[in-house]
N, C-alpha and C positions, 0 to 999 in steps of 0.2 A: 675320267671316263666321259666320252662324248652324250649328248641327246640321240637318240635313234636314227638313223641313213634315210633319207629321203627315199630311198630302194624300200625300205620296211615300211615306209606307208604307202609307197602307190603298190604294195605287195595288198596292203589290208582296206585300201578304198576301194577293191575292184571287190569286196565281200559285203557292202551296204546291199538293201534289198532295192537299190536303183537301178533302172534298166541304163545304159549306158551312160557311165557314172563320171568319165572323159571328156562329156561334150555337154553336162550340165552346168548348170549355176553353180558357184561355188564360194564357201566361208574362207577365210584366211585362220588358219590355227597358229599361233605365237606362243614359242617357247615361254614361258614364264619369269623363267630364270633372268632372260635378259631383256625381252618384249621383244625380239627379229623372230619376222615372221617363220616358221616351221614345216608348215605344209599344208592344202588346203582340203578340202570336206567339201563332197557336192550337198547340196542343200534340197533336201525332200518336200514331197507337198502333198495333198489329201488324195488326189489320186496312186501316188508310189503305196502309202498307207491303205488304201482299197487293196491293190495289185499284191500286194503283202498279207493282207488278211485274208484274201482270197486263195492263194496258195496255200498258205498254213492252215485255212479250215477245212480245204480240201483234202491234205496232208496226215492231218491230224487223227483221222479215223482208223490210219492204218498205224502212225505212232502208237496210239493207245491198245491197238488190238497187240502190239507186243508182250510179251510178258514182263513183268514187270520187275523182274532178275535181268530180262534182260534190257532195259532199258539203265537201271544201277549198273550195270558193266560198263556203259559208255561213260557213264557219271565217273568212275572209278580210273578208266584211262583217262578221262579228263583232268582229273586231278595229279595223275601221274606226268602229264603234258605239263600242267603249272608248275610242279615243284621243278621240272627239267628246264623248263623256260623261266622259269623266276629271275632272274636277272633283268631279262628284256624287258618283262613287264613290268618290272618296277621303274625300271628307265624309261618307259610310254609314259605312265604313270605320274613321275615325276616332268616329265617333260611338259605333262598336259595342267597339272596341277598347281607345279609349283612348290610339293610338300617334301621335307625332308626325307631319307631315303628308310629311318624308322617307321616312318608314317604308310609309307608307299608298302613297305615288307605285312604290316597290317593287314591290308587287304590282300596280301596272297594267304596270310594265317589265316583269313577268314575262311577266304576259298574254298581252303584245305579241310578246315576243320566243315564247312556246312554239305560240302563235297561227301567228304568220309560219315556223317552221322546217318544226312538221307540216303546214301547208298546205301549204309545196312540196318536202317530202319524201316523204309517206303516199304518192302516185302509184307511185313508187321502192321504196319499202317496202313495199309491201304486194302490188309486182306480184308475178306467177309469176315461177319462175328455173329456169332451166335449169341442170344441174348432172352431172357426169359419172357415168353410168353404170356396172352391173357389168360390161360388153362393151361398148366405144364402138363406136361404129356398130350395134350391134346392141339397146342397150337404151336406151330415150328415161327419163328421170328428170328429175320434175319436180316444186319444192316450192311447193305453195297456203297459203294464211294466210286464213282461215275467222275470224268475229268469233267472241267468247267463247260472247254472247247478251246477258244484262243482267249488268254491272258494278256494283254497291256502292263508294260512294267514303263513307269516311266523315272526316268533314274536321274539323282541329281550332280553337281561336278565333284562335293566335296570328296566324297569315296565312290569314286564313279566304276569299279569293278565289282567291291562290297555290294551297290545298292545295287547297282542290276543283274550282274551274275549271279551272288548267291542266293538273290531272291525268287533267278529263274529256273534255278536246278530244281527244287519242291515241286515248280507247277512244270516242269517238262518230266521229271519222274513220277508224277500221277496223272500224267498223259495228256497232260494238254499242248496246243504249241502256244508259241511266245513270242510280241512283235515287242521290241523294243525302240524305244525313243531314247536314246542318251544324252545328256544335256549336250548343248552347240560350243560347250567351251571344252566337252572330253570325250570326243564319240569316240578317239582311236584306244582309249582305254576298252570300251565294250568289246569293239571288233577285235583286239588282240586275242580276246578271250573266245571270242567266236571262233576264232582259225580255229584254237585249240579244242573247242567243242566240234567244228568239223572234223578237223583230223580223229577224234577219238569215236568217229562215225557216227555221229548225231547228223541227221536228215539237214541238209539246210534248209527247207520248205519251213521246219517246223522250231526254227529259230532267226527269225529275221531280225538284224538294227535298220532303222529307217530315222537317220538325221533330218533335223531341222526345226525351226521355232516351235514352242511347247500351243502359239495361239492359233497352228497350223497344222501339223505332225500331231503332237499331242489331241489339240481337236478332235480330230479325226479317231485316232488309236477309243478315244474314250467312247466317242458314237458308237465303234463296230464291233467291241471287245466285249469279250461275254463274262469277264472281271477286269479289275484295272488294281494293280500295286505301284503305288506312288510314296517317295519323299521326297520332301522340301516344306516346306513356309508352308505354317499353320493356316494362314490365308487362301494361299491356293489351296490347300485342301479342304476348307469350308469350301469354294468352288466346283471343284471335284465332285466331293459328295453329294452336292446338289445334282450334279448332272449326271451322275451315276444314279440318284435317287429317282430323277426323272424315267433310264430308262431300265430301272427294276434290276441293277446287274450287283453285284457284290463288290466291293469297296475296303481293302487296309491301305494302311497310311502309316507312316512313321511322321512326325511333322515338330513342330519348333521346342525348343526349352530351354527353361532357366536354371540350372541344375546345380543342386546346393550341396554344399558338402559341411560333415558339422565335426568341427574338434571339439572335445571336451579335454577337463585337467583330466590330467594322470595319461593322458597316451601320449607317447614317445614322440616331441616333438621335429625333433632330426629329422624320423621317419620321415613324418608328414611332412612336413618342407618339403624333401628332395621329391616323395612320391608326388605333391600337389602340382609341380613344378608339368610332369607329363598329364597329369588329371587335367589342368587348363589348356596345355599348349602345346597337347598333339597336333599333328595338320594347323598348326598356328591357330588352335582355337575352332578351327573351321569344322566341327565337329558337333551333331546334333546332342551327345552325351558327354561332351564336355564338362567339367566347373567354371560357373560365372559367379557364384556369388559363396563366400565362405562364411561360416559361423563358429566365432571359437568364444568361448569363456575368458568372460572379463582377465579373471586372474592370469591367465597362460596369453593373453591376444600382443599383449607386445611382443612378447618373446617369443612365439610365433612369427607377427610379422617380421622382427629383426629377422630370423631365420630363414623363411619364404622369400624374402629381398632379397637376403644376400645368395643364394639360389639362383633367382631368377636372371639377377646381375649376370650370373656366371655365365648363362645360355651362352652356346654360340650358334650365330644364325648365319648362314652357306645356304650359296649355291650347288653345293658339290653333289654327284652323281657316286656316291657313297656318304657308310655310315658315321662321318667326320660331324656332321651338324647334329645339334637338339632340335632346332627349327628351322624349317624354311621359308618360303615367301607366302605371303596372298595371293589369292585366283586374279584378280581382277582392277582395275581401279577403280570401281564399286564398292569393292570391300575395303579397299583404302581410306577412299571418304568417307564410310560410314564406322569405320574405326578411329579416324582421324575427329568426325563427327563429335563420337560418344566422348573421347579424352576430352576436349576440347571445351566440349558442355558442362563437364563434372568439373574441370577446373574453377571455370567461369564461375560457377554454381557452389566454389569452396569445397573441393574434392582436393586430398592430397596423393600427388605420384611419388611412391615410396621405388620404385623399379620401373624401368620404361621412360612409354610415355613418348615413341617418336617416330618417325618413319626413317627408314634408312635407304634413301635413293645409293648411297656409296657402296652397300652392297647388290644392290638390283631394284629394280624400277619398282616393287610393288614389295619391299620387305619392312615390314614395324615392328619394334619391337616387342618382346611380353611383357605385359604392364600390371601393377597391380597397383590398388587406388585404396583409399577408406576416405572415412565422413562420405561415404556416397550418399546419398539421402532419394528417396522415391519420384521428386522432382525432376532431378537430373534425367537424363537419355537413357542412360543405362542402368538405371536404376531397376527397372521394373520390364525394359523391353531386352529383347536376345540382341546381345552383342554380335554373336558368332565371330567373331575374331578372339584375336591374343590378349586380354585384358578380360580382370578377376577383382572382384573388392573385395573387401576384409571388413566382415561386422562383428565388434565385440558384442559379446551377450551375456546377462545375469545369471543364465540359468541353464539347462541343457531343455528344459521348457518352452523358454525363450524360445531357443535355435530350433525346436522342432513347430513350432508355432510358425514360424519367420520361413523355416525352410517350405511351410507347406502354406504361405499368404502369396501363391501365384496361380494365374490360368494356368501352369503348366505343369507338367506331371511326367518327365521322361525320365531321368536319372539322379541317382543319389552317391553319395559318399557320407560313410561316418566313420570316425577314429575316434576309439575312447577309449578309455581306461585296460576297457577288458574284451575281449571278443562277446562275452553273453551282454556287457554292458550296448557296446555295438552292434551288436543283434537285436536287443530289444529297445533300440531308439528307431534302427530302421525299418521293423515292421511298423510304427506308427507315421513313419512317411508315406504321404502319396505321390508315389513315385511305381511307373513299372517295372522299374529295376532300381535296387539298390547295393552298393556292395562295402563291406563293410572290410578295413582295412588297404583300400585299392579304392581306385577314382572312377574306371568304366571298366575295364577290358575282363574282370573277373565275370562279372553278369553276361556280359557282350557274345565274350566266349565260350558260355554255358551253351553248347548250342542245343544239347536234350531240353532247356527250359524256355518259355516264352518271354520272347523281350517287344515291348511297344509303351508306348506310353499312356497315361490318363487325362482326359481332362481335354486340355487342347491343344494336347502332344500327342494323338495320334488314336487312330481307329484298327481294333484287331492287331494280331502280334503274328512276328516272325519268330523264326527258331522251334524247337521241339515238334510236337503232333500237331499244336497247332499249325507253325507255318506249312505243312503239307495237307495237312485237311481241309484250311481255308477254300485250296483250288479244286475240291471237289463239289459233287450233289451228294448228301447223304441220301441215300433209298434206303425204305424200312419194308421189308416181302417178310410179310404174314401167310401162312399154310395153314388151313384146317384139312388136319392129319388124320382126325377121327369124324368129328361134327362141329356143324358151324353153327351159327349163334342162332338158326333156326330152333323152336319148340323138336326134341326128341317125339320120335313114332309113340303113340300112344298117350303122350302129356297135352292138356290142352294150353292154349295161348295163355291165359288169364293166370293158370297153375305156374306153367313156366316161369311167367315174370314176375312171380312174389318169390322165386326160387332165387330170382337170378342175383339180387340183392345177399341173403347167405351163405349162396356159394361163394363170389365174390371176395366176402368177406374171412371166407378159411383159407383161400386161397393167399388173402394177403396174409395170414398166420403163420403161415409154413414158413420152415428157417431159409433164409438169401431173399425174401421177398421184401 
């Protein structure tokens, strides 16, 4: 199966929010697979970003005056467009990415599954609520959820449909509109997903992509945006937050991590091998919930590693545009060298490569393989910093103590894995992680795919969470509309001021007596 027809992208570059998009500056996008160039991407700048925001805020008043059934119907043919178009998209997908075609099918699951929950929850969420009063019977209190206005998603390569799509279906189904910025190594991933958001009659005003440099485009999106959803590097989102902190707007983040996974004796170590093998080296690692760092007990850790090696050995790594590979390429040669980097260092440094450990030019110009290392030590590159690529260490531990101490001695706090003994046993290791997801038995995609529950991370992995009520209530204003129904906090006809306010105190206080208060 070929990469996509040069026909499919100058079908999908005439849908950028650029005014004539033919006769602009333009990026070179190159297949992955093989580095020849694919097709190119006009390049946006703060003005297109103005022009973009300015239509969608215009836009937007009348999106929101929808109802909000009816705005879930378009969500819902949308999703019905993905699942019919799913092929294509994984073949953009992969063509832009690089990742194997497991990898790529992910982020249509995503889709699907964040597609289907806020379609028939938003109705739920976003109603009014009634809620108790300072004097029942006497005070009506009730909380409204008001859209942001226009949302900024700025989306990064590794799951370049994941992070911007499904992040923008919440704040377009609670009425706000949406400019997106997609990274400059995957914009044709967003826009594919846009056609299909057009076609399922979503306004195009009130969903624009606007390509181009994050120190331009991005810029710009975060000045005029009345929220902003960002992933990527924990760094640029200290950035971020400063400058959303400046001009008073609301700020989630998904951003970096070091993400542990902890074996104990007595669970099935087979399991774990084969399961650990996709916990590291989905999307080759490139993955912010990924495993970089394992922790097994002393007694089980060889026999583990032998196990995990001979696993990892087995990968096979393709170019192919089907589901023939376990892995596929690197985005970039950035992520090359900074994979090439960390092995390289850890060796130097008395790291052993038990699996891996190389770059494979003879399969394609940017594939490495999946590596696992031990004796890493905290010195090394990769000891203590995010890899993000294919490469995983193995720390024996004394204790399951140890490994929950060790799992939790990082800045970072996004995802966990435990396998023990017993499921209650792995339940109560991973409530004492800090981590904003943990998943016990499985490496990400159990939590991931919980989509009713909130997934983000702690610490300096990330501000506020997607998924559940919260990812659609983020893009609202909570309003709280208080009624005096009978009388208001004025002295009653015939009590005087002085009488009232010694009153006001053990009223007050029966009131909090009464049972639900």
């Amino acid at each position: 199966m070929p990469a996509p027809s040069p026909a499919d992208f100058d079908r999908l570059r005439q849908l950028v929010a650029i005014d004539d998009v033919d006769s602009r500056q333009s990026r070179t996008i190159d297949e992955v697979f093989t580095g020849k160039p694919l097709t190119t991407i006009p390049v946006g700048n703060a003005d297109d970003v103005t022009a973009a925001v300015d239509k969608a805020r215009a836009a937007q008043a009348g999106w929101a005056a929808r109802s909000v059934k009816e705005r879930c119907a378009i969500i819902e043919r949308y999703r019905d467009l993905v699942i019919s178009n799913r092929d294509f998209l994984m073949d953009v997908a992969q063509a832009e990415t690089g990742k194997a075609r497991s990898a790529a099918q992910e982020e249509i699951l995503d889709i699907m599954l964040n597609a289907r929950y806020y379609a028939r929850q938003a109705t739920k969420l976003l109603s009014s609520k009634r809620v108790p009063g300072l004097l029942p019977g006497i005070v009506k209190t009730v909380i409204n959820h008001h859209p942001k206005g226009v949302v900024g998603v700025i989306a990064p390569w590794n799951y370049p449909m994941t992070l911007s799509i499904s992040d923008a279906i919440p704040a377009l189904l609670a009425g706000n509109a949406v400019v997106v910025k997609p990274d400059s190594q995957t914009p044709y991933c967003t826009l594919a997903n846009a056609e299909l958001l057009y076609q399922a009659g979503l306004p195009r005003e009130v969903f624009a992509v606007v390509p181009g440099p994050g120190s331009v485009v991005g810029t710009a999106i975060v000045q005029q945006c009345d929220y902003l959803m960002f992933t990527g590097s924990s760094a640029t989102g200290r950035t971020l937050a400063e400058q959303c902190g400046a001009r008073l707007i609301g700020f989630s983040a998904e951003l970096g991590g070091k993400n542990p996974m902890i074996v104990t004796k007595g669970a099935n170590l087979s399991e774990v091998a084969k399961a650990a093998t996709r916990a590291c080296f989905s999307n080759a690692g490139q993955l912010c919930i990924s495993i970089e760092r394992i922790y097994v007990e002393r007694e089980v850790a060889d026999e583990f590693a032998a196990k995990f090696a001979e696993q990892v050995r087995a990968m096979k790594l393709s170019s192919a545009y089907d589901f023939s590979a376990d892995m596929g390429s690197l985005i970039s040669e950035d992520q090359i060298k900074t994979i090439s980097n960390h092995v390289d260092d850890a060796k130097a440094k008395g790291a052993k490569v038990i699996a891996g450990g190389n770059a494979r030019p003879d399969i394609g110009p940017l594939f490495y393989e999946p590596t696992v290392l031990t004796d890493v030590t905290d010195e090394m590159e990769c000891g203590r910093n995010e890899t993000f690529g294919p490469v995983v260490s193995i720390y024996p531990v004394d204790s399951v103590e140890e490994a929950i101490a060790r799992a939790n001695d990082t800045e970072y706090g996004l995802n966990a894995s435990v396998w023990a003994a017993s499921k209650s046993q792995g339940e109560a290791i991973a409530a004492r992680i800090k981590s904003g997801t943990v998943n016990v038995d499985e490496g990400y995609a159990l939590a991931f795919g919980s989509t009713a529950a909130p997934m983000g991370g702690m610490k300096a992995s990330g501000v506020g969470r997607r998924h559940g009520p919260d990812g659609i209530l983020k893009y609202t204003e909570s309003q709280t509309v208080s009624t005096a129904r009978i009388l208001n906090l004025d002295p009653p006809l015939g009590i005087s001021t002085p009488r009232w306010q010694k009153l006001l105190t053990p009223m007050i206080r029966m009131v909090q007596a009464l049972p639900g208060r």
